[in-house]
KEVOTI-307485 format. One record per residue: x negated, y negated, z of N, C-alpha, C in turn; residue in one letter. Coordinates in steps of 0.001 Angstrom, whole numbers, plus 500000, padded with zeros to 6 digits. Atoms other than C-alpha are relative to their C-alpha. Layout:
XYZXYZXYZa...
% end
This chain:
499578501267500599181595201685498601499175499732498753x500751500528500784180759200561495221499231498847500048x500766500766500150178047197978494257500332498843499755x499239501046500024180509195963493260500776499350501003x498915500148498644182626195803496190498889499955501260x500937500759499448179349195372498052500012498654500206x500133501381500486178457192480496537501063498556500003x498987500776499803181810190906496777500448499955501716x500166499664498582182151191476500370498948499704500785x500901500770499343178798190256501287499600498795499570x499506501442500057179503187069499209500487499142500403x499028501091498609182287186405501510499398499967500625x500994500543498542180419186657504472499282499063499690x501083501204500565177883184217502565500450499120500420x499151500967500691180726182088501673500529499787501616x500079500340498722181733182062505508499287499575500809x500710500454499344178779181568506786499492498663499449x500384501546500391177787178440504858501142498728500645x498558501595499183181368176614505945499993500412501443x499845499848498550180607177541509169499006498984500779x500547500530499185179004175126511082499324500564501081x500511499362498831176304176601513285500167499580501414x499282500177498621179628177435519597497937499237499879x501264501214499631176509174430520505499518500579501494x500609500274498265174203175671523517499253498861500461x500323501488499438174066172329524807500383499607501293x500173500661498252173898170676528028501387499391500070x498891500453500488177231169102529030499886498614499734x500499501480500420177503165327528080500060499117500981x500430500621498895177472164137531719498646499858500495x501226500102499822174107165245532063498852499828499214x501283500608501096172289164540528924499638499071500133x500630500930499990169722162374528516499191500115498615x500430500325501265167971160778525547499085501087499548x500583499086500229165274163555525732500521501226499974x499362498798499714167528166330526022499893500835498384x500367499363501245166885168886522929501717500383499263x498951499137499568170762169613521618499862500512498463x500015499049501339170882172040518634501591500578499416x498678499441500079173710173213516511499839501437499806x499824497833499889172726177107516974499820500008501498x499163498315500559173528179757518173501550499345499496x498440499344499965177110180147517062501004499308499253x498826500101501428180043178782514937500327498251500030x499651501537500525180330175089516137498835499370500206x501102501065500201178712171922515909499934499193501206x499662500871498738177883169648519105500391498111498979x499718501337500581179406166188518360498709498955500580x501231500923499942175971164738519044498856500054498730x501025500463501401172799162960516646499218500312500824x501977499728499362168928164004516962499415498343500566x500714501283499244168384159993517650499102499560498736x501127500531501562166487157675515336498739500330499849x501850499613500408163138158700513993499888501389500097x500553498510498847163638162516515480500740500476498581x499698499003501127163380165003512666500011501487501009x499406498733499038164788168554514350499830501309498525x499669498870501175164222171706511881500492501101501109x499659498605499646166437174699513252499865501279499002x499828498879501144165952178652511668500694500707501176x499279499168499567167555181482512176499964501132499337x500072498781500941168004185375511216501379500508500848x498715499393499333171655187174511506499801501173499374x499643499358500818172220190257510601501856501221500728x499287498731499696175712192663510863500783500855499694x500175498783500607176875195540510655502099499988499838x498660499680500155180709196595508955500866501212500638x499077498963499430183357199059509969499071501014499132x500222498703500986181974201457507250498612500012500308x500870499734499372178831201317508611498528499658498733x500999500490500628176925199286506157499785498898500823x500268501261499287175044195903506867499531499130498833x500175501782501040174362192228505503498883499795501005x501097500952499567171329189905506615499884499190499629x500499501093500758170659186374505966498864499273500667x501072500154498919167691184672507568499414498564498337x500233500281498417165749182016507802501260498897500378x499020501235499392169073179652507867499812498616500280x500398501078499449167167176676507628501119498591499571x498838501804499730169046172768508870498893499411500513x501154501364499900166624169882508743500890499185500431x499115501164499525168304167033510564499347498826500125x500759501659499464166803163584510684500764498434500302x499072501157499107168373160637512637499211498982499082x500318501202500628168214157647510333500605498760500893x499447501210498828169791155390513071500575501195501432x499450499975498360171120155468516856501020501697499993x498965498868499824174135157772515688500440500348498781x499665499548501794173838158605512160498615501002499955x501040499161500675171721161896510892500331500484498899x500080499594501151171093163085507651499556501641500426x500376498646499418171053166901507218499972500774498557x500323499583501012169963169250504541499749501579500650x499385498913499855171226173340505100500309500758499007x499868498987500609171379176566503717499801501381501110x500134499157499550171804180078504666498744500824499695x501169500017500335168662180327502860500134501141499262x499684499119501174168246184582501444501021500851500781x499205498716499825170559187393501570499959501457499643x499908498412501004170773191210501289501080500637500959x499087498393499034173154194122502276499230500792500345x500969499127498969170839195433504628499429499788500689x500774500963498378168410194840507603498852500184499236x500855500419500483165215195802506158499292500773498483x500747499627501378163498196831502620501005499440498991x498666500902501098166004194562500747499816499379499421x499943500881501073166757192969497809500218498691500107x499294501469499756167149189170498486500091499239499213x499528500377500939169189186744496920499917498677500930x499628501034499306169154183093497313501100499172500270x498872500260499932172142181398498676500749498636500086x499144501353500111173872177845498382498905499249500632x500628501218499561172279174407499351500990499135500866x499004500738499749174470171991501485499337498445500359x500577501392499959173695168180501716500867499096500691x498694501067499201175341165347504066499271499215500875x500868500741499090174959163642506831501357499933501336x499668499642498865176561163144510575500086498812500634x500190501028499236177847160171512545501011499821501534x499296499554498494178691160163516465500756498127500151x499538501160500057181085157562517570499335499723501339x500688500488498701179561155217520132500821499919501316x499241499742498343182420155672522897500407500864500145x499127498515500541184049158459524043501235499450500863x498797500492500166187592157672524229500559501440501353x499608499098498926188968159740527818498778500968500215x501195498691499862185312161372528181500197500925499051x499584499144501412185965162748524846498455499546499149x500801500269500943182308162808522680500611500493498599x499200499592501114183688162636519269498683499283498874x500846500784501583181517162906515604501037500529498639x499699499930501114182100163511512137498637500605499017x501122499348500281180038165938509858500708500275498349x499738500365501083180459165318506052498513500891499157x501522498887500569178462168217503758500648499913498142x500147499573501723178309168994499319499465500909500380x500421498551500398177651172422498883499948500210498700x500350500142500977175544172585495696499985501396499277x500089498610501045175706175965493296498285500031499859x501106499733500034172447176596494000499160501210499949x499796498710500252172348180034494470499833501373499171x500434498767500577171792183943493254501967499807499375x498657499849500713175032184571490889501054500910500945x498822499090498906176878186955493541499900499281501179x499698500846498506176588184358496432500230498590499657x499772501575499978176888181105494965501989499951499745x498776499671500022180501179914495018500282498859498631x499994500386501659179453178062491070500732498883500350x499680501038500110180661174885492140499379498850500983x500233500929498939180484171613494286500835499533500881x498699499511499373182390172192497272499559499229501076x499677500916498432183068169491500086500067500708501320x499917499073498604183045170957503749500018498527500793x499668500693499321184235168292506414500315500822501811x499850499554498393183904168943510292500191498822500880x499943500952499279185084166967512984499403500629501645x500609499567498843183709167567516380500562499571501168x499180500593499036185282167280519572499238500166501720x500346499375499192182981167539523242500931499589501249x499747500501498769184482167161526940499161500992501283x500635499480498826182572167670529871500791500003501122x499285499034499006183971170067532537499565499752501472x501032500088498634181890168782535889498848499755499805x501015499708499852178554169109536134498944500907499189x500517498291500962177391172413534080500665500270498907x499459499349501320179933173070532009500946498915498859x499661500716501403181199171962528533501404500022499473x498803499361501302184855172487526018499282499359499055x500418499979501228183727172388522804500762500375499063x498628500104500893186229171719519607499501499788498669x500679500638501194185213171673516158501477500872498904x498636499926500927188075171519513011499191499719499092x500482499842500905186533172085509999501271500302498511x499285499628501232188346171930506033499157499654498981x501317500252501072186403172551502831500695500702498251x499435499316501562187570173900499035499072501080499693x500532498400500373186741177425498251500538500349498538x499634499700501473187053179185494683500120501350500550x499480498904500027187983182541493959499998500165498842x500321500165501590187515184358490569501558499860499732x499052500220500890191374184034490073500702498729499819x499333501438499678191649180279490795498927498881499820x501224500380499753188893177945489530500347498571500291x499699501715499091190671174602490961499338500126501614x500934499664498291189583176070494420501620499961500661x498677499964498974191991176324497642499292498973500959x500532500575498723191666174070500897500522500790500804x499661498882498788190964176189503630499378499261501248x499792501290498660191088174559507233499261501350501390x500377498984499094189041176815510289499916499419501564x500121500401498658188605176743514112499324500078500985x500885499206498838186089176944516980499944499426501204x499661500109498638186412176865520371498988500858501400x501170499405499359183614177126522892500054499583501310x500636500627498054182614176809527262499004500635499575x501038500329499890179184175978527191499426500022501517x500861501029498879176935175337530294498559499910500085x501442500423499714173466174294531933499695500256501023x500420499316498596171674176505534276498532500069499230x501643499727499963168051175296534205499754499876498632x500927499504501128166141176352531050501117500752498851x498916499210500777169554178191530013500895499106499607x498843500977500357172194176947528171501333501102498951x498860499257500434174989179884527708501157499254499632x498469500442500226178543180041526033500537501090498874x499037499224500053181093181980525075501171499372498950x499131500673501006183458181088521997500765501032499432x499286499234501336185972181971519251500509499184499424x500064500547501376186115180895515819500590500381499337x499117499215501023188594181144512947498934499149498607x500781500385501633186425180753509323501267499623499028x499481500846501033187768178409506931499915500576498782x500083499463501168187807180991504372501202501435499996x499516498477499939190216183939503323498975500949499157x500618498593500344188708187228502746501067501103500166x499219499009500040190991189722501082501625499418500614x498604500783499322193986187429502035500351499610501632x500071500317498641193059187283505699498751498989500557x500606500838499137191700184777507872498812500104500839x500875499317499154188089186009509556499702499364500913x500611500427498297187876185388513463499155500797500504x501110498897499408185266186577515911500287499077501091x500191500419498965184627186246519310498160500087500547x501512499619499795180839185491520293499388499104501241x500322500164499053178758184826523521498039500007500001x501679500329499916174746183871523541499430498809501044x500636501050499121172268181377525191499076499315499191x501258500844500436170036178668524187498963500055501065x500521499961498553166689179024526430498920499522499738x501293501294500629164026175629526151499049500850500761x501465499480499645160953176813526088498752499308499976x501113501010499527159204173782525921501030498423499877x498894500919500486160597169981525377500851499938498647x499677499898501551161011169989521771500048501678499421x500065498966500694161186173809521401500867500756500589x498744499100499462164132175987521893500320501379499300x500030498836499954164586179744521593501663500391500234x498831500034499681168073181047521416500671501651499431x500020498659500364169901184317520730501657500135500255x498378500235499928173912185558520268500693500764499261x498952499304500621176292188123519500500955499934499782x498723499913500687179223188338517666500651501354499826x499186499004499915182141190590517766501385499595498920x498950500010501200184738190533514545501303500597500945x498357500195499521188582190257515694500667500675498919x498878499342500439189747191509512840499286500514498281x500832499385500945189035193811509459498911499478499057x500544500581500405187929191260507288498241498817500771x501098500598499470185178189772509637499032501315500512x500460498846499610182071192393510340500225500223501070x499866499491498772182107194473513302499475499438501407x500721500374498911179397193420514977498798498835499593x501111500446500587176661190563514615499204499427500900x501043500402498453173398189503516444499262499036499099x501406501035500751170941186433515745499502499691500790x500598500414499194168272184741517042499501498917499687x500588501178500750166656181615516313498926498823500967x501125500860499768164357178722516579500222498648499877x499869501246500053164730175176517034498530498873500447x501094500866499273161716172604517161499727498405499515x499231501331500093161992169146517048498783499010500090x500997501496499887159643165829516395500437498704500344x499674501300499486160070162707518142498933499197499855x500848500443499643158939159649517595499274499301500987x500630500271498917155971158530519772499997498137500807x
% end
């Protein structure tokens, strides 16, 4: 593969992974409680819950995977600062942070900024937790990953709790993408769909996601399965593979990450 066709090909993935909202290993919403840690990693959606007022939450992360042709991408550390400015409103500040086509001795590039904020509604309407997740994606970026504009991304969030343990998890995401042959942009609309549960210290789940982006005129889904696993109150450890559905999404992808969280006293 040329350098060019690299580079354009691990842009998209960029460009996917930024409108992607980091399947939620979260507890289900029968059994949460105010101290409960809930994170939006591992995996493609967002939990329709806030960090709580005063509670600043920094999540990272490192992905890297691998294509049919048997190259690879990496982005790492993925950092999302979240800070609860009220009851059910957080402010959030995201990026995929650097990038290279490769796992390690790589060239890295820096990649988009996203800015917003997050507000849960205070009832849930049929045991339905329902938010709203409002982002700017700033051209901030290395020239082969930024997408050179200021691009809206809108998520809605949808939770219902299943019993006791387990979760559905719904997130509808639409955002404006560019393309070098279109510089009005397109609206592209994506999907994720997750069972969650809560065993102890664990907090597995199992999803599939359609990205709000075309690549090469197709739609990139995956199917992916990980765990969140607290390792202290405020500190969470988590990990999660991905499996590409179809050409345009990579083959295979693995991450791991870090979540640790300040409350106030």
């Amino acid at each position: 593969m040329s350098t060019m066709g690299s580079r354009r090909r691990l842009g998209g993935w960029i460009a996917a992974m930024l409108v992607a909202a980091p399947v939620s290993a979260q507890p289900p919403a029968s059994t949460a409680e105010a101290a409960d840690l809930v994170a939006d990693r591992p995996g493609f959606n967002a939990p329709a819950s806030v960090v709580g007022a005063g509670v600043v939450q920094v999540e990272l992360g490192w992905s890297t995977v691998r294509w049919r042709d048997g190259t690879y991408g990496s982005i790492g550390p993925q950092p999302l600062l979240r800070v609860g400015v009220a009851r059910l409103v957080e402010v959030q500040v995201a990026s995929a942070g650097l990038a290279a086509g490769c796992v390690a001795d790589c060239q890295w590039h820096g990649t988009d900024v996203a800015v917003g904020t997050r507000a849960r509604l205070p009832r849930e309407p049929f045991g339905v937790a329902l938010a709203a997740t409002g982002l700017v994606s700033l051209p901030t970026g290395a020239t082969a990953l930024t997408s050179g504009f200021v691009d809206p991304l809108v998520i809605l969030q949808a939770d219902r709790s299943l019993g006791a343990f387990f979760e559905l998890s719904y997130n509808y995401l639409f955002t404006r993408v560019h393309d070098e042959d279109d510089a009005r942009g397109f609206v592209r609309s994506g999907h994720g769909v997750s069972l969650g549960a809560a065993a102890g210290r664990w907090t597995p789940f199992v999803a599939v996601a359609w990205r709000p982006v075309h690549v090469e005129g197709d739609v990139p889904w995956l199917a992916q399965a990980g765990t969140g696993f607290r390792l202290a109150t405020d500190v969470q450890l988590d990990v999660s593979l991905d499996r590409g559905l179809n050409a345009v999404e990579p083959w295979w992808g693995v991450s791991a990450g870090l979540v640790v969280r300040h409350r106030p006293r």
